[in-house]
C-alpha positions in Angstrom: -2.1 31.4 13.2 1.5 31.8 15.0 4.2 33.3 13.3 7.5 31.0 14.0 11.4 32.8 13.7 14.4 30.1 12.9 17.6 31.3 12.3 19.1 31.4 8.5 21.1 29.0 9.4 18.7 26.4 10.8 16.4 27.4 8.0 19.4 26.2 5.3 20.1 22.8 6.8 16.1 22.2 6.5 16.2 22.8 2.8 19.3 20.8 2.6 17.7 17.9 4.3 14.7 18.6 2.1 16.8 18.5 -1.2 18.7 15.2 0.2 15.7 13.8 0.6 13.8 14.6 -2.2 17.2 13.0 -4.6 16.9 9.9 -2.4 13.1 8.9 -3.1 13.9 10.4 -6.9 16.6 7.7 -6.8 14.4 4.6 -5.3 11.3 5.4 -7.8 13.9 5.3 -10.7 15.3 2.2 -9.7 12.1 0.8 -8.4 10.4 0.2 -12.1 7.5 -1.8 -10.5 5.9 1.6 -9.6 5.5 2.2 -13.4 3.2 -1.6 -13.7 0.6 0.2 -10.8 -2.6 0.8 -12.0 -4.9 4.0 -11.3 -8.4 4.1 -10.8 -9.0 5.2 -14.3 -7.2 1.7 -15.5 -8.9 -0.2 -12.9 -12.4 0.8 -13.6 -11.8 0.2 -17.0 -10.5 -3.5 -16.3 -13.1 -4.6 -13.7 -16.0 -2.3 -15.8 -17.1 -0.4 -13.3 -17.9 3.3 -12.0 -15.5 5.2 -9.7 -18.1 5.1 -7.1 -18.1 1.2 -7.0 -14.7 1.2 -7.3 -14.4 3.4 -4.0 -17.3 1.0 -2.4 -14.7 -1.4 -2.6 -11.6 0.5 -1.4 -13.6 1.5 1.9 -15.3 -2.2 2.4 -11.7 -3.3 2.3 -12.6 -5.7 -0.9 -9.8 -4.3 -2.6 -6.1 -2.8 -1.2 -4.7 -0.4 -2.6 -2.4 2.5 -1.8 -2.5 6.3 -1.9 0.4 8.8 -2.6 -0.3 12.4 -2.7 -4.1 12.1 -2.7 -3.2 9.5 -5.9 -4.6 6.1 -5.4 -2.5 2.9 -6.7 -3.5 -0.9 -7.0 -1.1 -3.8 -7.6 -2.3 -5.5 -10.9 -1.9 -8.9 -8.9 -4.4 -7.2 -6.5 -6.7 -6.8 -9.0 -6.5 -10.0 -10.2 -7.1 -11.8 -7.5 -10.1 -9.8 -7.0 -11.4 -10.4 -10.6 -11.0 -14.1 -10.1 -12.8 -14.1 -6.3 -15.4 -11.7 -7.9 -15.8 -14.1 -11.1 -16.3 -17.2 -9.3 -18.9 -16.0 -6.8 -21.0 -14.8 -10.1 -20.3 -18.3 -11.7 -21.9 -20.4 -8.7 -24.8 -18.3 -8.5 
């Protein structure tokens, strides 16, 4: 492990960046209330009536998108959906 020396001064305009930053995203998740209709894997397993494991199965096959912030994983509700209905219809021919 290296040990790296900035001045104060660089170091200050970092954390200013950081803190700009930080209040725009702040500002684009308050405005952006379609984060708040996401479902987590807790609401999705409950929905589709399945195990996390299955659930996973299908994230890695690809079956079903989601997304992942800060090791949290999201799905749109119209992605699930559309997965239900695919998933239903192969069960109903066979």
């Amino acid at each position: 492990m290296g040990i790296v020396l900035i001045e104060q001064k660089v170091w200050e305009g970092m954390l200013e960046s950081f803190s700009e930053l930080t209040g725009k995203v702040r500002k684009l998740t308050e405005r952006n209330t379609g984060m708040k209709t996401w479902l987590d894997n807790e609401d999705v397993c409950r929905i589709l009536n399945i195990s996390k494991r299955t659930l996973q199965s299908y994230r890695d096959s690809g079956k079903l998108a989601f997304s992942q912030i800060n090791h949290k994983i999201y799905y749109k509700p119209n992605d699930v959906e559309t997965f239900l209905q695919k998933n239903l219809s192969k069960n109903l021919k066979t």
